[in-house]
C-alpha positions as CSV (number, residue, x, y, z in Angstrom):
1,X,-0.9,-16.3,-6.9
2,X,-1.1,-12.6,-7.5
3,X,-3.8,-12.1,-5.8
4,X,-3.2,-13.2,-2.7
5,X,0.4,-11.9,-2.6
6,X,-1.3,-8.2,-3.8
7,X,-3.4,-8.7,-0.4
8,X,-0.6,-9.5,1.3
9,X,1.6,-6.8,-0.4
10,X,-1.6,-3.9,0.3
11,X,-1.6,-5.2,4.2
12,X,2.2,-4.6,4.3
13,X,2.5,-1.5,2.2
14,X,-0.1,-0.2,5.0
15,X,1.8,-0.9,7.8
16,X,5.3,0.7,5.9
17,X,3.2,4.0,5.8
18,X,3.3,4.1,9.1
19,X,6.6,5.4,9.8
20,X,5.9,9.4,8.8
21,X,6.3,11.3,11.5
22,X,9.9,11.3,12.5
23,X,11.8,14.0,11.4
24,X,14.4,11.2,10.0
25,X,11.2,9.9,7.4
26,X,10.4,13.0,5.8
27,X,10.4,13.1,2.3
28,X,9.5,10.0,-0.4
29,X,11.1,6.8,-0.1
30,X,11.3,4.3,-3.5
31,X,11.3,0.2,-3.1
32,X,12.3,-0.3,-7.0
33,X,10.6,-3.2,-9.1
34,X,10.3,-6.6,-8.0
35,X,7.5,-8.8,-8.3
36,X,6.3,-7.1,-10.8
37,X,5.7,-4.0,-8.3
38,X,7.3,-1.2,-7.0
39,X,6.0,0.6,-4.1
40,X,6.8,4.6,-2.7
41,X,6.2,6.0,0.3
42,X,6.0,9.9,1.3
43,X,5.7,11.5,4.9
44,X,5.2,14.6,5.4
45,X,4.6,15.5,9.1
46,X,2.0,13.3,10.7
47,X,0.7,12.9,7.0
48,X,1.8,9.4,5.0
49,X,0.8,8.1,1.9
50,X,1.9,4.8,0.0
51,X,1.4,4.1,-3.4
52,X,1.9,0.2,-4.7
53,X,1.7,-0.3,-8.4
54,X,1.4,-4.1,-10.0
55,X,2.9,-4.6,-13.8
56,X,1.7,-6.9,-16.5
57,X,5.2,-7.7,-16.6
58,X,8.8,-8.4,-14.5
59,X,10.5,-5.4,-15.8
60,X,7.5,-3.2,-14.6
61,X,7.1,-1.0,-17.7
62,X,3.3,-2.0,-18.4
63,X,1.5,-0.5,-15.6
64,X,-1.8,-3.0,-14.5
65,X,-3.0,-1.7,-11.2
66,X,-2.2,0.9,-8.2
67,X,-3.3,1.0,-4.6
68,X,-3.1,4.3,-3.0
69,X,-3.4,4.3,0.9
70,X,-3.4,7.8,2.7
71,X,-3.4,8.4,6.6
72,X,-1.5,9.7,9.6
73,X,1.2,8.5,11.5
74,X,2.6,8.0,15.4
75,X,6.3,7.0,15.4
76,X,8.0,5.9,19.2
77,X,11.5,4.9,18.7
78,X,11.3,2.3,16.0
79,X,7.8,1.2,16.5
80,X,4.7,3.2,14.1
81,X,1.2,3.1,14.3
82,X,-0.7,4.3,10.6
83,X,-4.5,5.4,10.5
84,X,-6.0,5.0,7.2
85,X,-8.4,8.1,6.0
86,X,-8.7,6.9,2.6
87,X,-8.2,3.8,0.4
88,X,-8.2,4.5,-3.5
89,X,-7.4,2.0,-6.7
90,X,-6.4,3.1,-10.3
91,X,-6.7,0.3,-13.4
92,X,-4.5,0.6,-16.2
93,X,-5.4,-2.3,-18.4
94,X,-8.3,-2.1,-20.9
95,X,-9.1,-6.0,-19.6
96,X,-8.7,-5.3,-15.9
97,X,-11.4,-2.5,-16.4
98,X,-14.1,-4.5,-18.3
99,X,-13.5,-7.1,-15.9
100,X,-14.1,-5.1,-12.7
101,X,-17.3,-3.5,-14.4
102,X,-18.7,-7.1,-15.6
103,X,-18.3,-7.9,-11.8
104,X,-19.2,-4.7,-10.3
105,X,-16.3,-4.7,-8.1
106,X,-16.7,-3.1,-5.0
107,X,-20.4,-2.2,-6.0
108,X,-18.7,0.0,-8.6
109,X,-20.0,-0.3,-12.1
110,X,-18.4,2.3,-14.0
111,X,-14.6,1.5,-13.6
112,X,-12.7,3.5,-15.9
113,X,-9.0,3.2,-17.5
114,X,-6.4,5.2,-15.2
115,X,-9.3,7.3,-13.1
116,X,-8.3,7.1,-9.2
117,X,-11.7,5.4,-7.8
118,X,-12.0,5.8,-3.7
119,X,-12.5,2.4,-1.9
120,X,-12.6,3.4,1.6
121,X,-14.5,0.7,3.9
122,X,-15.9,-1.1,1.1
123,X,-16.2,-4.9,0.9
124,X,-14.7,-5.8,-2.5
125,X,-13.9,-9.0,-4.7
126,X,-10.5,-7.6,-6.0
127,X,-9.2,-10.8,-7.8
128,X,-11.7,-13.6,-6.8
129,X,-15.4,-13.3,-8.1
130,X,-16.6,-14.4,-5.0
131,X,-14.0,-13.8,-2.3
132,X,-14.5,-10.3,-1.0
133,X,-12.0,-8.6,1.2
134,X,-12.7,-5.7,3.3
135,X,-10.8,-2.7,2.3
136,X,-9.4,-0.7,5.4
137,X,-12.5,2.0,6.7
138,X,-11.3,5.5,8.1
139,X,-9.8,5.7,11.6
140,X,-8.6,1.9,10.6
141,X,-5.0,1.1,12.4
142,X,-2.0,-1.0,11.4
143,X,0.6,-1.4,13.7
144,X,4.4,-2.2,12.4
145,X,8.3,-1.2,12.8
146,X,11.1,0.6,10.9
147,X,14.7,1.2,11.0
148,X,17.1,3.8,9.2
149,X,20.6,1.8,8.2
150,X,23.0,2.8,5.9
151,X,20.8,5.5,4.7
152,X,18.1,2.8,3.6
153,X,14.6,2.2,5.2
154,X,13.4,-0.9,6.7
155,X,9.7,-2.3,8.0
156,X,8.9,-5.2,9.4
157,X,8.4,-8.6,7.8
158,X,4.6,-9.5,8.1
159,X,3.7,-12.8,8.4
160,X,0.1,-14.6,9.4
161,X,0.7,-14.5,13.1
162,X,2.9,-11.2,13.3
163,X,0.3,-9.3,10.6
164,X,0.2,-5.8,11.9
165,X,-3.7,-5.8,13.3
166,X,-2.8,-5.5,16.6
167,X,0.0,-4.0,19.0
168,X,0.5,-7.5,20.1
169,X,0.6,-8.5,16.4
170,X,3.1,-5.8,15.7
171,X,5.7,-7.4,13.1
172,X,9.1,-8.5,15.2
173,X,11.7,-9.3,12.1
174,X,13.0,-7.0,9.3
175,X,11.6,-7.7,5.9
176,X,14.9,-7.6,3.5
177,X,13.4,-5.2,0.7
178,X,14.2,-2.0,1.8
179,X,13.2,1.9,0.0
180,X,16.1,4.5,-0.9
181,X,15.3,8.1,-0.3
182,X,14.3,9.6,-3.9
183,X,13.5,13.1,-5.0
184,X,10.5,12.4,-6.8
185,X,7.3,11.2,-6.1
186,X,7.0,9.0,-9.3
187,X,3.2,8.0,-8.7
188,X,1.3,10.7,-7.5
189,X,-2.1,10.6,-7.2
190,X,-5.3,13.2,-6.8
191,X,-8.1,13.0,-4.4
């Protein structure tokens, strides 16, 4: 279950980042645990970067796993359009990490516990030993919507037909969760 939700989850995190560039955006946005995740976005400029991080458990205070997705934005009115330049994964559990170096996820064999690994363009078998997913390359696009109301951001609700791939695929519905505009940029990362 949590792996295909984290797919589906990375694929809408993507398209969030998207929304950057207006001068309304700047600035790190929060989406506080549920799901045992929590997810932040920052724009700065043209520059956007979203961070989703995965706990062991529903109150998220033991960290698993973190995505890290870094590109550039193009907002027009409420529509944005994300390029990914990098892709990167940090592991937090002691069994997550054995795991991926038993399996040489991604082609990767030496995972290590809470060191930011780049997995830009690479075919990897995240959470099924032999169901690999291709990880977004550089120059990559997602295409997706957002809305300021009542000083909290929205994106669009991706679903299998409406899955941000495309312009004509471009989400049409508001997902519910929304961020709150934060101070702090609780999950950094360094590349």
């Amino acid at each position: 279950m949590m792996k295909s939700s984290v797919l589906f989850a990375l694929t809408a995190f993507i398209l969030s980042l998207n929304a950057q560039a207006s001068q309304t955006l700047e600035g790190v946005w929060l989406r506080p645990c549920h799901t045992q995740s929590l997810q932040v976005q920052e724009f700065s400029g043209e520059l956007s970067s979203l961070t989703e991080l995965f706990f062991e458990d529903a109150s998220c205070s033991s960290p698993f796993l973190a995505f890290f997705n870094d590109g550039t934005v193009q907002t027009n009115q409420n529509e944005m359009n994300f390029k990914f330049q990098k892709v990167f994964i940090k592991l937090y559990a002691d069994n997550l990490v054995q795991d991926f170096n038993q399996r040489a996820v991604c082609g990767i064999k030496d995972w290590k516990k809470s060191s930011l690994q780049e997995i830009t363009g690479l075919s990897c078998a995240l959470f099924q030993n032999r169901k690999s997913i291709q990880v977004p390359r550089a120059g990559d696009m997602r295409y997706g919507i957002w809305k300021i109301e009542n000083s909290l951001l929205y994106f669009g609700q991706l679903t299998p037909e409406k899955n941000g791939l495309t312009p004509e695929k471009r989400p049409n519905t508001w997902d519910p969760r929304s961020y709150k505009k934060t101070n702090v940029n609780i999950l950094e990362h360094d590349q």
